[in-house]
Each structure stands twice: as structure tokens, then as C-alpha cells.
N, CA, C and O of each residue as an XYZ file, in Angstrom:
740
protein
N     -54.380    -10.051     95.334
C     -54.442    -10.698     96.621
C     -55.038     -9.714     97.621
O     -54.793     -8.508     97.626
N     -55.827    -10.338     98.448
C     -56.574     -9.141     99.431
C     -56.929    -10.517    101.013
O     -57.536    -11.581    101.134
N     -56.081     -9.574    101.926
C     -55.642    -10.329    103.297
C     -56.958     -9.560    103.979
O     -57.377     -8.474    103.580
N     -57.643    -10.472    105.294
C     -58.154     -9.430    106.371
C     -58.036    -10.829    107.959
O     -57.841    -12.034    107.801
N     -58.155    -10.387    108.788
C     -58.344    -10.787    109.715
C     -59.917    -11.451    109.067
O     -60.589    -10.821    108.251
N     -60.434    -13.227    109.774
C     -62.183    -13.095    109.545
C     -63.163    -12.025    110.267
O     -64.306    -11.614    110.061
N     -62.113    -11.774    111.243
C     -63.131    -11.029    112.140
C     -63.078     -9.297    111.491
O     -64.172     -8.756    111.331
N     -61.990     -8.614    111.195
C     -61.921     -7.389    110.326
C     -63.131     -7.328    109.075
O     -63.924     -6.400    108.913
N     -63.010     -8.876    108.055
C     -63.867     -8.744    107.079
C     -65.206     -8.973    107.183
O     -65.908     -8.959    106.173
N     -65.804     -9.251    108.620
C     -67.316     -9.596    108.999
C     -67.460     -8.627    109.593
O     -68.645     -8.681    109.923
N     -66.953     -7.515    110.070
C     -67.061     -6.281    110.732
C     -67.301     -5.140    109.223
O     -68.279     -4.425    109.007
N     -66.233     -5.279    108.491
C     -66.462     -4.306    107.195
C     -67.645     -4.586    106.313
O     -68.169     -3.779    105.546
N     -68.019     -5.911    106.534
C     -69.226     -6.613    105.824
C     -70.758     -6.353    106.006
O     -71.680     -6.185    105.208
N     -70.645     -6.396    107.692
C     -71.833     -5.729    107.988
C     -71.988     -4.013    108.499
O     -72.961     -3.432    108.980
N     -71.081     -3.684    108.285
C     -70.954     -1.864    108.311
C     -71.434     -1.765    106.633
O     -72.501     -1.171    106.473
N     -70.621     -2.391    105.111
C     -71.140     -2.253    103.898
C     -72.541     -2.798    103.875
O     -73.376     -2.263    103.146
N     -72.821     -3.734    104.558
C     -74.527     -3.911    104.599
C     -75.384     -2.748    104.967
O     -76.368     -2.391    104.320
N     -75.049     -2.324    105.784
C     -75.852     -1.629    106.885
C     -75.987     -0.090    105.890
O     -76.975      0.636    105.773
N     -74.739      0.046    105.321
C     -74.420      0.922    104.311
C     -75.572      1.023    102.997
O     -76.041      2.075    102.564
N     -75.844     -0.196    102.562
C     -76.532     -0.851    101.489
C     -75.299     -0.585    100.275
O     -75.481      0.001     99.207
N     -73.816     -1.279    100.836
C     -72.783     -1.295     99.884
C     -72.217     -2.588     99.971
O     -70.994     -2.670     99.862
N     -72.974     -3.749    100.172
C     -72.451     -4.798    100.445
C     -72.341     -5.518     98.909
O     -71.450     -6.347     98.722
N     -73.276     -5.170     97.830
C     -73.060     -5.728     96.925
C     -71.721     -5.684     95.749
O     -71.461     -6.380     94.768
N     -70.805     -4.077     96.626
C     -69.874     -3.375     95.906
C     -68.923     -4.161     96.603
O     -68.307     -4.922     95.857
N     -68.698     -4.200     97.466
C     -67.927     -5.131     98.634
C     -67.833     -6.288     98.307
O     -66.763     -6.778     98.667
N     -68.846     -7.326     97.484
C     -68.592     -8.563     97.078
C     -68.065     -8.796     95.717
O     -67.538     -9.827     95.297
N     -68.297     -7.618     95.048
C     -68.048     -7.457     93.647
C     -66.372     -6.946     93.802
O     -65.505     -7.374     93.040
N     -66.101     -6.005     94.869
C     -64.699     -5.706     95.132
C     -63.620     -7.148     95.561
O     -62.418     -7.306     95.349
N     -64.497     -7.930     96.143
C     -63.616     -9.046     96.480
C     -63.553    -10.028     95.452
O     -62.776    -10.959     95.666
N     -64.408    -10.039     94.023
C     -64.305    -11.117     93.276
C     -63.287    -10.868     92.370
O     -62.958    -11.835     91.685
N     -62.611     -9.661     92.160
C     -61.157     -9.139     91.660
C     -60.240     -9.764     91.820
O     -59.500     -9.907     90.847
N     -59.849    -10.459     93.191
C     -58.808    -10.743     93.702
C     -58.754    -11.703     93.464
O     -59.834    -12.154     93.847
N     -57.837    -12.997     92.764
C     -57.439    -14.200     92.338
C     -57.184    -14.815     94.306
O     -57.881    -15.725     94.754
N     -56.302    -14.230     95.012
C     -56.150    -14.624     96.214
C     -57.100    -13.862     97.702
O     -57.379    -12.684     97.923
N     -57.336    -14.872     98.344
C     -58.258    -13.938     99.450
C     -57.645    -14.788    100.590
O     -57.625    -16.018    100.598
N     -57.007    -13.741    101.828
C     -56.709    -14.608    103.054
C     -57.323    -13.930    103.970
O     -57.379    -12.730    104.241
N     -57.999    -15.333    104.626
C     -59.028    -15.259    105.914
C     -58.170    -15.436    107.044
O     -57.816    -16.609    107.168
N     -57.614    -14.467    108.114
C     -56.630    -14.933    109.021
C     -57.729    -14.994    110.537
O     -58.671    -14.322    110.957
N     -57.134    -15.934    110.896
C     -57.145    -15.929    112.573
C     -59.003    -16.203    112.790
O     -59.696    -15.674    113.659
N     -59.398    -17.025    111.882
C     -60.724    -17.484    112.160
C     -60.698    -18.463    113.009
O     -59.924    -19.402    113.196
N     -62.084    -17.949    113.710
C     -62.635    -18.950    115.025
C     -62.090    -18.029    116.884
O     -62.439    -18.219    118.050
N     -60.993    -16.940    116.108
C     -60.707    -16.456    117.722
C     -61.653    -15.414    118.313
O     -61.282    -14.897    119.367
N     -63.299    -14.870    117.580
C     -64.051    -14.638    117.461
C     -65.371    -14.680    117.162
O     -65.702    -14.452    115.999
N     -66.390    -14.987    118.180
C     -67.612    -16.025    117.444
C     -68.162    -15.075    116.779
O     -67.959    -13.897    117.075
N     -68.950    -15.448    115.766
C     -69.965    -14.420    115.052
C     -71.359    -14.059    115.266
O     -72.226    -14.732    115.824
N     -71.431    -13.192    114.874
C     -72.853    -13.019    115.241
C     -73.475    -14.317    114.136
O     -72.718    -14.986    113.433
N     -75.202    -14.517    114.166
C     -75.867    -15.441    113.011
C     -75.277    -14.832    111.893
O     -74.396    -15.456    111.302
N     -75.784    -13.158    111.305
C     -75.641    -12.492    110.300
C     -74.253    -12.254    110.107
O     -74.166    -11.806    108.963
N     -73.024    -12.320    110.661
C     -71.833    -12.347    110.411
C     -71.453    -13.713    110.032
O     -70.837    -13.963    108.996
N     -71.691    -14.275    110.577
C     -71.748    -15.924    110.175
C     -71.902    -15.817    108.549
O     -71.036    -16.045    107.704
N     -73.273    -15.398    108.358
C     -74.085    -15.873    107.039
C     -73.068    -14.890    105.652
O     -72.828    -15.214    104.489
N     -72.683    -13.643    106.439
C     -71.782    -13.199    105.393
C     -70.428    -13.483    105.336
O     -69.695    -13.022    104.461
N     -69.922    -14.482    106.543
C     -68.855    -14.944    106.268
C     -69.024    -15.877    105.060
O     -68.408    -15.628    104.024
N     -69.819    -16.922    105.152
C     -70.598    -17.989    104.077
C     -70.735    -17.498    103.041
O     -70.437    -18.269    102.128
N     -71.373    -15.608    102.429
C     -71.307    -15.392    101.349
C     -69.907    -15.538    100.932
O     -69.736    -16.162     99.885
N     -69.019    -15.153    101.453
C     -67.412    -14.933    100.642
C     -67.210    -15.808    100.465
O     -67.042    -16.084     99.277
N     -67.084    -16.781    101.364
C     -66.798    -18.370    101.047
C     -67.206    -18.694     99.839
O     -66.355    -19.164     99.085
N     -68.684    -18.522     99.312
C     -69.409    -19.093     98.325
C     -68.848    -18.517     97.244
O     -68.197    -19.084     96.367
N     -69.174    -17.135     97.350
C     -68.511    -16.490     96.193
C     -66.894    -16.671     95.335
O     -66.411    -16.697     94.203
N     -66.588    -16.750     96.513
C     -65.046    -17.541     95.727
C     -64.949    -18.732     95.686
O     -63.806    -19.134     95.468
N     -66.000    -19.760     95.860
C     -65.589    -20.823     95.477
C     -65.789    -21.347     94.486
O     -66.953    -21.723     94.345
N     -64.705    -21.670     93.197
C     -64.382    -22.037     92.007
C     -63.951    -20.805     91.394
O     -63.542    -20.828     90.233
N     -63.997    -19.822     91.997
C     -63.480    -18.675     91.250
C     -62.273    -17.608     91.799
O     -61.827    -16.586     91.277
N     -62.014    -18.135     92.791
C     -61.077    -17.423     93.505
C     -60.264    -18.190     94.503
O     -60.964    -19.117     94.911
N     -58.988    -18.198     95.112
C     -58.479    -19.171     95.369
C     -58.445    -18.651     96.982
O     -57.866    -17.580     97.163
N     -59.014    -19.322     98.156
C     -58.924    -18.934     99.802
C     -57.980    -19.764    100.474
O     -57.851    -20.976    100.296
N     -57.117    -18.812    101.509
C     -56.283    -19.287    102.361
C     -57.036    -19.113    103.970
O     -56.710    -18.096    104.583
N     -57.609    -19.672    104.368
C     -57.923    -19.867    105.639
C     -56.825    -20.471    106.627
O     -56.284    -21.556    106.413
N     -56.485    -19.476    107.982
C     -55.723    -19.815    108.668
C     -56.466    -19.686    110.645
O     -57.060    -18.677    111.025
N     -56.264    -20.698    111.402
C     -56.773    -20.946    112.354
C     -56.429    -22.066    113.091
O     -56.143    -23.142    112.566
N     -56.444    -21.845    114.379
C     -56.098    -22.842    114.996
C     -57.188    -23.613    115.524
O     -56.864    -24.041    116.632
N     -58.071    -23.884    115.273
C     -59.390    -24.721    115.645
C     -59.324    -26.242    114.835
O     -59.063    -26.200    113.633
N     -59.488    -27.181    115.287
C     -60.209    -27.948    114.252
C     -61.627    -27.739    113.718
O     -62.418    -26.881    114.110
N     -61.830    -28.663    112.754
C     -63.057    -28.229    111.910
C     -64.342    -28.539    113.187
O     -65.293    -27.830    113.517
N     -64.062    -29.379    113.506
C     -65.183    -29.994    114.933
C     -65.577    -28.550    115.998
O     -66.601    -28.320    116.641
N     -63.937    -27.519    115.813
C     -64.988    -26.665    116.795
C     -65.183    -25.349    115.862
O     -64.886    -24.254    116.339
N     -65.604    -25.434    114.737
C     -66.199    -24.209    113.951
C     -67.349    -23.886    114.235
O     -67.662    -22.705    114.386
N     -68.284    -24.986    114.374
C     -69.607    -24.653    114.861
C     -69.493    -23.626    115.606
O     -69.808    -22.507    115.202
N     -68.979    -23.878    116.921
C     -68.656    -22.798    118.189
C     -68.717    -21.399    117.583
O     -69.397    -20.535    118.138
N     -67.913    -21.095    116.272
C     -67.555    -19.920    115.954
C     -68.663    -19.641    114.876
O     -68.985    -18.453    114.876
N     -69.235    -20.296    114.093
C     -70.229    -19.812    113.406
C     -71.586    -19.998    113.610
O     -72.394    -19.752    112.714
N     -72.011    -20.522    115.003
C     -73.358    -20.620    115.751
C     -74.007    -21.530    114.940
O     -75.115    -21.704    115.448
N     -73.866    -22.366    113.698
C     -74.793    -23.143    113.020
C     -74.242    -24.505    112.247
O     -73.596    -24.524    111.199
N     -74.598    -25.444    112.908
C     -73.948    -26.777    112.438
C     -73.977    -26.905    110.466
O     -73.115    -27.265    109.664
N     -75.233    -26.473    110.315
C     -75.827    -26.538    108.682
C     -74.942    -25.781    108.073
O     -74.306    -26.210    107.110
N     -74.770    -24.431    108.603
C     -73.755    -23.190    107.916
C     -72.109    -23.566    107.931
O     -71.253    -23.565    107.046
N     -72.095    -23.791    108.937
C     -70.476    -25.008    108.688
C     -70.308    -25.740    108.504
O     -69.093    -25.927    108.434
N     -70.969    -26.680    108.284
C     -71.194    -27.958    107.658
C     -71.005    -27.592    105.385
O     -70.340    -28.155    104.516
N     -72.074    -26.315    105.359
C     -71.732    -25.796    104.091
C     -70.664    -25.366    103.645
O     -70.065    -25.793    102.657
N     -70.228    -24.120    104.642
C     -68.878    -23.843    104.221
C     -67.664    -24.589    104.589
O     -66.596    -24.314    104.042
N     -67.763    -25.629    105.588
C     -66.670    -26.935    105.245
C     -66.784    -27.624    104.137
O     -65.800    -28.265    103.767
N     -68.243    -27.658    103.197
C     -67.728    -28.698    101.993
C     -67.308    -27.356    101.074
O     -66.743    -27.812    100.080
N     -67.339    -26.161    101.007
C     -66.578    -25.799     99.983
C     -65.545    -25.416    100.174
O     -64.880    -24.826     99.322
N     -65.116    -25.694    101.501
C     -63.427    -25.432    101.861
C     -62.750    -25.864    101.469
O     -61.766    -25.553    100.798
N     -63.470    -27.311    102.094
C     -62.500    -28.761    101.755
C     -62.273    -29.218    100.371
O     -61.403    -29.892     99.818
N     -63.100    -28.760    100.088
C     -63.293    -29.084     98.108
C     -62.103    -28.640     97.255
O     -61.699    -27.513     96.971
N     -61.635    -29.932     96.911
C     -60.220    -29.489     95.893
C     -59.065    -28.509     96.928
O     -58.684    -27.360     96.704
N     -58.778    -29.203     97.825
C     -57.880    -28.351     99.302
C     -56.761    -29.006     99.704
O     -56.774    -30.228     99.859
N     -55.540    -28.171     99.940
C     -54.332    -28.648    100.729
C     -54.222    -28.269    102.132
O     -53.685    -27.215    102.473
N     -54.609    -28.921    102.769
C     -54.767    -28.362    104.496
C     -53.189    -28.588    104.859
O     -52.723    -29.715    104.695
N     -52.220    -27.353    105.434
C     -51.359    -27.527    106.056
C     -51.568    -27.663    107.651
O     -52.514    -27.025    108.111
N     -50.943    -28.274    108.367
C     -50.779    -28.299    109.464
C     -49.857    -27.646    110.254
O     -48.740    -27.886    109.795
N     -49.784    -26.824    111.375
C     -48.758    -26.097    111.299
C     -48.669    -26.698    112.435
O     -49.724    -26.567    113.055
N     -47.508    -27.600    113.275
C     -47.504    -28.198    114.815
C     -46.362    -27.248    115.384
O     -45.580    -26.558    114.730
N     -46.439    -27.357    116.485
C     -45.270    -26.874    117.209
C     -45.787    -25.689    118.204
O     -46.920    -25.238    118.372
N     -44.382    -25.308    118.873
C     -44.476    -24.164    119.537
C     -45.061    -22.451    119.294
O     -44.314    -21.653    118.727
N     -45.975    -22.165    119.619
C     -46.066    -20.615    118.614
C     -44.784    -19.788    118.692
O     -44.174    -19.808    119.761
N     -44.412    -19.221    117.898
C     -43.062    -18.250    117.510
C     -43.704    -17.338    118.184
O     -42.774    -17.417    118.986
N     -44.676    -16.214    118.836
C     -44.954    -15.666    119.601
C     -44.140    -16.053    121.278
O     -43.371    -15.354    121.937
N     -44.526    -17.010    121.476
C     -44.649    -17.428    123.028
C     -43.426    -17.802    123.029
O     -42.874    -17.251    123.981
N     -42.502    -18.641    122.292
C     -40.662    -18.883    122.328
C     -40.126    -17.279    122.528
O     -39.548    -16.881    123.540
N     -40.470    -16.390    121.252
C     -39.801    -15.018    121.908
C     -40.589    -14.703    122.822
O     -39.937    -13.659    122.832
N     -41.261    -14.576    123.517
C     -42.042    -14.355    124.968
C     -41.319    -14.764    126.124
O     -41.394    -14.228    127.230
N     -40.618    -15.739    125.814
C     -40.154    -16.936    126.874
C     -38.442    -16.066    126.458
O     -37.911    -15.563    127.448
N     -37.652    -15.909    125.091
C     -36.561    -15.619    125.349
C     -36.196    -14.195    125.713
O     -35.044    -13.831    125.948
N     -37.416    -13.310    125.746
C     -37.434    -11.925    126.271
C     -37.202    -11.750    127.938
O     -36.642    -10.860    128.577
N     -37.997    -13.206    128.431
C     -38.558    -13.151    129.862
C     -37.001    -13.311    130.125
O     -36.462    -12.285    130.540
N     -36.068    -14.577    129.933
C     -35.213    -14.641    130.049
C     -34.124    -13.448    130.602
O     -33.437    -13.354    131.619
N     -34.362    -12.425    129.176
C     -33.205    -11.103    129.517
C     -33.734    -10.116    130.621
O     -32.992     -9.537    131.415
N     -35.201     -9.983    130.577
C     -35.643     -9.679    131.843
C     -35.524     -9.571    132.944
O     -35.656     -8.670    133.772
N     -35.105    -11.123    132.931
C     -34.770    -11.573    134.534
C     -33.501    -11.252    134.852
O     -33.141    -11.039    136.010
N     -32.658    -11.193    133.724
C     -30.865    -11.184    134.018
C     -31.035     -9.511    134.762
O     -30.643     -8.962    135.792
N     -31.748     -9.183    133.716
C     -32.038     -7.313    133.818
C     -32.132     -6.828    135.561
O     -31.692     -6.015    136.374
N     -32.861     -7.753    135.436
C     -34.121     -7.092    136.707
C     -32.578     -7.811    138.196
O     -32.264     -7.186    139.209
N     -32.107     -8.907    137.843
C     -31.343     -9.579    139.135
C     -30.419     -8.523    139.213
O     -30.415     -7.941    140.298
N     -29.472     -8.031    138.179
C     -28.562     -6.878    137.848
C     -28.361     -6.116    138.319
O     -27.344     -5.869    138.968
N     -30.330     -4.762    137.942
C     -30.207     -3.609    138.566
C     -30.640     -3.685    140.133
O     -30.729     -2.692    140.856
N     -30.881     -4.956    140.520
C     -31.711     -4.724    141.802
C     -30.774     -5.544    142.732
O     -31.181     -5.857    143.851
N     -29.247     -5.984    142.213
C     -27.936     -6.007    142.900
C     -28.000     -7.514    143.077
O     -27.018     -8.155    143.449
N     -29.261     -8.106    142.784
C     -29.568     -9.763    143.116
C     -28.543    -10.295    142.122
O     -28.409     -9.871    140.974
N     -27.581    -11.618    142.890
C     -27.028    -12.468    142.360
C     -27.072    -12.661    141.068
O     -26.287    -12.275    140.202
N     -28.338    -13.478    140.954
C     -28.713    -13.968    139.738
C     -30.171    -13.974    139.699
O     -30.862    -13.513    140.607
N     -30.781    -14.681    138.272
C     -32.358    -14.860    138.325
C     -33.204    -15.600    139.595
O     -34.190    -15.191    140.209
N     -32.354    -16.964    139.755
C     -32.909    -17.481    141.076
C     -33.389    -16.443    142.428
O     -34.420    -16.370    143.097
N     -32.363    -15.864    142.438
C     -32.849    -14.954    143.597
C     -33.626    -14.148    143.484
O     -34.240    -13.747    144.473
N     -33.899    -13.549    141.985
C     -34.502    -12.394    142.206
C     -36.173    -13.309    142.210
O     -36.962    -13.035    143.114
N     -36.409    -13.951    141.555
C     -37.479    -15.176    141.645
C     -37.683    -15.136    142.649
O     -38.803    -14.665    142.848
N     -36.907    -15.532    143.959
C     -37.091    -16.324    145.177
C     -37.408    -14.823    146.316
O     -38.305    -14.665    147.143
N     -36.387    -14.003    145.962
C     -36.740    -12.597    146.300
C     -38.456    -12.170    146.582
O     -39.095    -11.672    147.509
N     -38.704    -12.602    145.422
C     -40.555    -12.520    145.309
C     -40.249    -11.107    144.303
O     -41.277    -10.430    144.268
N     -39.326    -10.599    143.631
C     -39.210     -9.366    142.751
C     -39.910     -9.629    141.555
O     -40.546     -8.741    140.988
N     -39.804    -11.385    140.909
C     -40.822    -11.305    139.960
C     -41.397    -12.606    139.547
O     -40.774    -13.623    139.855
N     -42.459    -12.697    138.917
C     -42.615    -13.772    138.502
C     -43.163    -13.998    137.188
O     -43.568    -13.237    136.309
N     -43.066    -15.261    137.294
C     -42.897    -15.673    135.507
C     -44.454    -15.976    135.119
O     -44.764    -16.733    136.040
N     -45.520    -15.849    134.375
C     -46.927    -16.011    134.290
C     -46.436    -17.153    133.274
O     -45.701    -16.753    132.371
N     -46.694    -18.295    133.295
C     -46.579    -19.295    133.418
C     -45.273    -19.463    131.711
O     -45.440    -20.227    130.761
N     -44.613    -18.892    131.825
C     -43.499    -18.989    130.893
C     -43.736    -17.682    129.799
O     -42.938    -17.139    129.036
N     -44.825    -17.487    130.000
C     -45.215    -16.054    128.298
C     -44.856    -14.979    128.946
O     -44.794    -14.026    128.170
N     -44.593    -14.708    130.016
C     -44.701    -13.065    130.507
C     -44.070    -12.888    132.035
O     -43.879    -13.927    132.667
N     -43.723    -11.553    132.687
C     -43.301    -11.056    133.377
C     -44.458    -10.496    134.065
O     -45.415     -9.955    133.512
N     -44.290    -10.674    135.343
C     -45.112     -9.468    136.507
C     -44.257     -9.371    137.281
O     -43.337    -10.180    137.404
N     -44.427     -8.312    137.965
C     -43.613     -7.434    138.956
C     -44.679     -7.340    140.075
O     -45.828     -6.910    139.975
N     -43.849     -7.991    141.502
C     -44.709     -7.346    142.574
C     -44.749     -6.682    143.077
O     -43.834     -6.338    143.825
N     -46.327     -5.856    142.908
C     -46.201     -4.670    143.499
C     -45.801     -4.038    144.603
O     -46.121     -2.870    144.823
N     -44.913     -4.888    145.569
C     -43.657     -4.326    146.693
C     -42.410     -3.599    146.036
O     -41.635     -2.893    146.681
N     -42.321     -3.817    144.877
C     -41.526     -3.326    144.202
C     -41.887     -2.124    142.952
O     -41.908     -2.301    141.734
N     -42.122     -1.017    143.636
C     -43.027     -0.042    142.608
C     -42.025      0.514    141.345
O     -42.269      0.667    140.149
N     -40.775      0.749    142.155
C     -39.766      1.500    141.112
C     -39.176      0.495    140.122
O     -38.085      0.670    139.580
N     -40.118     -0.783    139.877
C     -39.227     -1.718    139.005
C     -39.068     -1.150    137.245
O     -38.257     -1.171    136.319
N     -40.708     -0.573    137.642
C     -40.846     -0.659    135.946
C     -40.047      0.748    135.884
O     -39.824      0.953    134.691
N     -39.506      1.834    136.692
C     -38.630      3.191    136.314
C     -37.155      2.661    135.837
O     -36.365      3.244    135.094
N     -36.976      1.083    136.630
C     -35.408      0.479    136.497
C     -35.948      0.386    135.099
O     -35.474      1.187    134.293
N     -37.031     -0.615    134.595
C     -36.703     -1.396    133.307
C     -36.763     -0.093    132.711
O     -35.908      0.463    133.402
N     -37.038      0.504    132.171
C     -37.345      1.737    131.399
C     -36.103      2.024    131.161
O     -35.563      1.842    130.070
N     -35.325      2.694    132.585
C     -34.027      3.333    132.185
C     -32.898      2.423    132.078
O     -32.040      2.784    131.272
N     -32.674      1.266    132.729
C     -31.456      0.655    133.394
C     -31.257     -0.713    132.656
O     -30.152     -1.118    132.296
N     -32.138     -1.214    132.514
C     -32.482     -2.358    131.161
C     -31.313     -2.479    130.153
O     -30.284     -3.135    130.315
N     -31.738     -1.555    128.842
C     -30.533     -1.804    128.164
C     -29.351     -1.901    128.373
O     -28.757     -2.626    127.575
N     -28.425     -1.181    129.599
C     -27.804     -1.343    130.294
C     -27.411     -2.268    131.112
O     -26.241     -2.617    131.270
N     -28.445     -2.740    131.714
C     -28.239     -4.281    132.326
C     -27.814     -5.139    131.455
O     -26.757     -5.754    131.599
N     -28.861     -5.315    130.115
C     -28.845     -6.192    129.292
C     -27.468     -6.471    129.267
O     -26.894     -7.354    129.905
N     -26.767     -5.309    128.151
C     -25.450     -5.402    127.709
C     -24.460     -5.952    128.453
O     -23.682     -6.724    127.894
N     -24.278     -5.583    130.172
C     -23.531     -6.395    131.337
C     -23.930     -7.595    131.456
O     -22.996     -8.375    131.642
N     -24.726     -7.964    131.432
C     -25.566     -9.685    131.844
C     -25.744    -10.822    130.236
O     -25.623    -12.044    130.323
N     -25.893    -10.457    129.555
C     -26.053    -11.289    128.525
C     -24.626    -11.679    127.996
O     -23.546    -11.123    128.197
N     -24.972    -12.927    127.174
C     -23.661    -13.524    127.214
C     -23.534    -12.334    125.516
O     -24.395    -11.583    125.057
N     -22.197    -12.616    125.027
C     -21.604    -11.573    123.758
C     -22.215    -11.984    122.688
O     -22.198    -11.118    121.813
N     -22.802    -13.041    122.358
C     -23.652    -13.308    121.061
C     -24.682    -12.505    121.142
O     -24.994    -11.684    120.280
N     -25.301    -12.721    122.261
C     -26.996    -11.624    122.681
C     -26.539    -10.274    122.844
O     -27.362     -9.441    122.464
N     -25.363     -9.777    123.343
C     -24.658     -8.187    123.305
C     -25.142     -7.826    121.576
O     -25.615     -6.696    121.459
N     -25.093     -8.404    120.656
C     -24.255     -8.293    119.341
C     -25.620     -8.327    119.035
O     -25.941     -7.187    118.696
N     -26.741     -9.216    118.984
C     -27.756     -9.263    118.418
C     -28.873     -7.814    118.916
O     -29.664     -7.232    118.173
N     -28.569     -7.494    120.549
C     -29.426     -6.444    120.807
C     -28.582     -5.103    120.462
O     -28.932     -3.942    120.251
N     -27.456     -5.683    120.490
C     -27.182     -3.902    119.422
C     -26.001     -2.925    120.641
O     -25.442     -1.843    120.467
N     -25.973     -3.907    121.885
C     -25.469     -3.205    123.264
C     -24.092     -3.483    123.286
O     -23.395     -3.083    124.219
């Protein structure tokens, strides 16, 4: 089995080109019974990255088994491989003999994003003597970037010296005893 980011293996692809080791590089990847392509499409390609993404594709197809993972539909690959014909190709040998999972829902990134922001806020209302989160919100001490993340306004310079030192500490006072137990406080 041999994992890369698409964008890691079109970067190593055309460095082994450029090398004149690209043919060792394709011969190295036809070893592997499994090949996973992660996080294609969050990077457009160049034409020639494109075209050697298409070699791997080709090359393992019928002979090697690909896990392609991405959040695009197939409609916006073009976008990412600059050529309707070239994705149009490597969609029929994707699709060919294929179990497309769907993965729906919330990203598991951005939920812990959102339950971090949470202890944050208990943190930040705590050391900075505020009531609770509401206030420190309303305070203008922080705000929420639209549920994924924390900013601090910069009227408040010594925030990030609190979180640093005073944080875990807060945490442990402010969180209810299940979250004490899970962060370890």
C-alpha cells in the first residue's frame, strides 16, 4: 500500500521527471496492490501535472487497486485538472468497476474546532474575571470566526500570555467534571 496527498505525488512526479527518474517512479508505484490519492482537487494542476496525474491513474488501472478521496464532485474536476478530455479519461477509468462512498456530514475537523472554541471561551471569561462566555463575547474580548476558530481583539494584547499560562488552569475550574477527566486537569 503506498498513500500520498494528489498534490505531494504530482510534485514528486515532476521533480522524478525533471530528474529523468520518472520511469523508476512508475515502475516503483506498480508494486503496490493499494495506492491512495488523498485530498484531490484542493489544488489545481499544472497541464503537465495533470497529464502525470492521468499516467498513475492509467497505470493502475486493472492492475492495481486506487482509493481516491475528495470533496469535489466529478462536475468540478475539470477545474482541477484544466482539461475536460483528460477528466473525462480519467473519470472513465475511475468509475470503471468502482464503489464510490459518500461521506455526508459535518467535518470531524470543524466539530473539534467548534468544541475547543467552546473551552476557550469558558477559559478566556475565567481568567479575565468575566461572568461567563456571553460577556466576554459582548465585552468585545473575543470572537468566534464564524464557529471554526477564535480571534482575540487586539485591545486585549496580554490575552494570548493568559491562554498560554492560565488556560489549563481555567480549563480545570470552568469545565464541567466529565471534560476535567478527559483533559487530564
Amino acid at each position: 500500500m503506498r498513500f500520498w496527498t494528489a498534490s505531494a505525488l504530482v510534485t514528486q512526479m515532476l521533480e522524478a521527471r525533471q530528474a529523468r527518474q520518472l520511469e523508476r517512479l512508475l515502475r516503483n508505484l506498480e508494486r503496490h496492490h493499494l495506492v491512495v490519492l488523498d485530498e484531490l482537487g484542493y489544488v489545481p494542476f499544472s497541464k503537465a501535472g495533470a497529464e502525470l496525474l492521468f499516467d498513475v491513474v492509467s497505470h493502475a488501472y486493472e492492475r492495481a487497486s486506487l482509493i481516491v478521496t475528495t470533496n469535489l464532485p466529478f462536475e468540478q474536476w475539470t477545474e482541477v485538472l484544466g482539461s475536460e478530455r483528460l477528466t473525462g479519461a480519467m473519470l472513465d477509468r475511475l468509475t470503471h468497476r468502482v464503489h464510490i462512498i459518500e461521506a455526508n456530514g459535518e467535518s470531524y475537523r470543524l466539530k473539534e474546532s467548534r468544541r475547543r472554541l467552546k473551552h476557550h471561551l469558558h477559559a478566556i471569561a475565567f481568567v479575565t474575571g468575566l461572568e461567563d462566555v456571553d460577556t466576554a463575547s459582548q465585552a468585545g474580548l473575543v470572537r468566534c470566526c464564524g464557529g471554526a476558530g477564535l480571534s482575540i481583539d487586539c485591545r486585549v494584547n496580554y490575552i494570548s500570555f493568559l491562554f498560554n499560562y492560565y488556560v489549563p488552569v481555567a480549563r480545570s475550574l470552568r469545565c464541567a467534571p466529565e471534560d476535567r477527566q478527559r483533559h487530564g486537569s
